[in-house]
C-alpha positions as a Markdown table, in Angstrom:
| # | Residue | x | y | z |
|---|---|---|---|---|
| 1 | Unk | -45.0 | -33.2 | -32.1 |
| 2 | Unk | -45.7 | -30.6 | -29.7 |
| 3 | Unk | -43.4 | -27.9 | -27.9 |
| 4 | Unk | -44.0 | -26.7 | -25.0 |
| 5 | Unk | -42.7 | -22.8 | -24.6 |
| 6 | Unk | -41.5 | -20.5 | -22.3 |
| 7 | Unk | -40.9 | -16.9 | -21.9 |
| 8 | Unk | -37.3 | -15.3 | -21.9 |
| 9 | Unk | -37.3 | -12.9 | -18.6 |
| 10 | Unk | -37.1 | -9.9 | -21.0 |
| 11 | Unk | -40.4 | -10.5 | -23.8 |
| 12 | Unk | -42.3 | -11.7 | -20.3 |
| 13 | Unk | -41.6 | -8.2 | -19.8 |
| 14 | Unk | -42.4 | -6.8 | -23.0 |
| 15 | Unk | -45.5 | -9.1 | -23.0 |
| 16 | Unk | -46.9 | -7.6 | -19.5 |
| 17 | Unk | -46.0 | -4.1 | -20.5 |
| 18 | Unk | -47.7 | -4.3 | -24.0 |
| 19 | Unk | -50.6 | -5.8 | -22.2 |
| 20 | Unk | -50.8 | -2.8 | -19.6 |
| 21 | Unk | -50.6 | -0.3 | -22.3 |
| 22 | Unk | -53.5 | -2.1 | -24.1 |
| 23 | Unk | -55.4 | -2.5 | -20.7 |
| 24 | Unk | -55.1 | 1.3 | -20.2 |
| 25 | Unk | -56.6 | 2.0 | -23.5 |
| 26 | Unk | -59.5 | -1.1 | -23.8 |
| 27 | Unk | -60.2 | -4.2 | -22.0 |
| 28 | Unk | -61.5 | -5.7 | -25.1 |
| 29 | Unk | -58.2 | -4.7 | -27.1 |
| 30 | Unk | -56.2 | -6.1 | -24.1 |
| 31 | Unk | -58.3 | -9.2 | -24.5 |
| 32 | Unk | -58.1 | -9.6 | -28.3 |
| 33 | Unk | -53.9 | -9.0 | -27.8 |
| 34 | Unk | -54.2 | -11.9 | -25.0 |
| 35 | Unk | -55.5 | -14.3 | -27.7 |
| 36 | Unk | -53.9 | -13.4 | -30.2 |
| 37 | Unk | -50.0 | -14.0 | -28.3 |
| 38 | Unk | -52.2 | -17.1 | -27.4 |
| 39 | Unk | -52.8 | -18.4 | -31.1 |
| 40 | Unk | -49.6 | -17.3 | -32.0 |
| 41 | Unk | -48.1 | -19.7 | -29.3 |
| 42 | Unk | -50.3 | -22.4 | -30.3 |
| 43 | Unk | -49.2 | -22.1 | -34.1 |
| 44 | Unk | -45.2 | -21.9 | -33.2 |
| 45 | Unk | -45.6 | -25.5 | -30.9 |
| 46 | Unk | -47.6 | -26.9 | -33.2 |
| 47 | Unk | -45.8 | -26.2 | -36.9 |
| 48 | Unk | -42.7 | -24.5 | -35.0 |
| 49 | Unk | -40.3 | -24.9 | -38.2 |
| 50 | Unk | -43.3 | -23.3 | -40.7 |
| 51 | Unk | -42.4 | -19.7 | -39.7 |
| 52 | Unk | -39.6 | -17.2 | -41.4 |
| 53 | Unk | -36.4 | -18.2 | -40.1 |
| 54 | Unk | -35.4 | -14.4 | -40.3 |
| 55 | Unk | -32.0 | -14.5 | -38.3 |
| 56 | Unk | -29.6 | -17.4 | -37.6 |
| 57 | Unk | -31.4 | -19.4 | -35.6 |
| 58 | Unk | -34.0 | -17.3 | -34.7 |
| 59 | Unk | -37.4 | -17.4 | -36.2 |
| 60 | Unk | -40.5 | -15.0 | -35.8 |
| 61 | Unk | -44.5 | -15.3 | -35.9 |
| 62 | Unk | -46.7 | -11.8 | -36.6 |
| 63 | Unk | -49.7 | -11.5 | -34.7 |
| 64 | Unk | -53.1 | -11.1 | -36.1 |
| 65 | Unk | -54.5 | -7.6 | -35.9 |
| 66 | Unk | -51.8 | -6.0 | -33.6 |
| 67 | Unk | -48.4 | -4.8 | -34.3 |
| 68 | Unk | -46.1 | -7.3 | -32.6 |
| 69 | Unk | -44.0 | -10.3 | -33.2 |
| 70 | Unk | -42.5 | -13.2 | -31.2 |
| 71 | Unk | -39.1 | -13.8 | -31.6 |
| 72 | Unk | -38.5 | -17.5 | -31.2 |
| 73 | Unk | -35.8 | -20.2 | -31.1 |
| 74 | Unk | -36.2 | -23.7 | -31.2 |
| 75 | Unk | -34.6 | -26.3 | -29.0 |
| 76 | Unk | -35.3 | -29.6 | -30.7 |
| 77 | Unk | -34.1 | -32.0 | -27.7 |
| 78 | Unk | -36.2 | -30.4 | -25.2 |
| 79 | Unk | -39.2 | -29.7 | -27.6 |
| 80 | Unk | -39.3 | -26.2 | -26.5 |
| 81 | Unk | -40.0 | -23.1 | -28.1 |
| 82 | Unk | -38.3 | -20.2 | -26.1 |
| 83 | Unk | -40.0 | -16.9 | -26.6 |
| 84 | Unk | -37.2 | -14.0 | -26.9 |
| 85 | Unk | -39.1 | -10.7 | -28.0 |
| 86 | Unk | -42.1 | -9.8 | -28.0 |
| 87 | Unk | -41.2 | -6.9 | -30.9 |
| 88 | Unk | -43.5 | -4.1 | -31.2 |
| 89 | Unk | -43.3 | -3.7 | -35.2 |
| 90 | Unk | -43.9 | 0.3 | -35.3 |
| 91 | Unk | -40.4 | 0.6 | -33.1 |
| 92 | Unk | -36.7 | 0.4 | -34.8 |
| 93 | Unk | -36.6 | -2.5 | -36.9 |
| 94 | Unk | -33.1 | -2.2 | -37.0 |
| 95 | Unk | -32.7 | -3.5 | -33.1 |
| 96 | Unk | -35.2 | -5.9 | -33.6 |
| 97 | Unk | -32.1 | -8.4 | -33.4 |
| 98 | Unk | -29.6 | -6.2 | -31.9 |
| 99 | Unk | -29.8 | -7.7 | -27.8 |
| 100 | Unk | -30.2 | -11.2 | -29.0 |
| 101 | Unk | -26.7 | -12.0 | -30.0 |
| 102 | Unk | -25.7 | -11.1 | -26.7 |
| 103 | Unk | -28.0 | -13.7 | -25.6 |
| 104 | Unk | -27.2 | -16.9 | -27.3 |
């Protein structure tokens, strides 16, 4: 079965401003980052119960080569895969959590 996904407002945000920082520094490392959100996105709808179910219900996928991960929830009924962080791994891992229970 495959999800289909969708950004929370705030990782679209983290997303575009990761992908601006990377765009500043190197087209071809803002292109590598593209795909690899983009694999990472294909591996969570495809397999989305395969990853580390690190917090409740929330589960995250590293991606290749850069220092990020999605933070991801699955809603079974809907077959959809709602993106909630894109976490930049380097940053406080201790609030890597912190905004989503105020979320759910």
């Amino acid at each position: 079965m495959i999800y289909q996904y969708s950004f929370f407002a705030s990782a679209q945000k983290d997303y575009e401003e990761s992908l601006n920082w990377y765009l500043q520094k190197s087209s071809a490392a803002a292109d590598g980052f593209i795909k690899a959100v983009d694999f990472a996105l294909i591996q969570i709808c495809n397999y989305p119960d395969r990853y580390r179910n690190t917090y409740k219900h929330y589960y995250e996928i590293r991606l290749k080569k850069y220092p990020f991960a999605l933070i991801y929830s699955i809603e079974k009924r809907e077959e959809l895969i709602i993106v909630w962080k894109v976490f930049h791994e380097k940053r406080d891992p201790g609030k890597k959590f912190t905004k989503l229970k105020k979320l759910r």
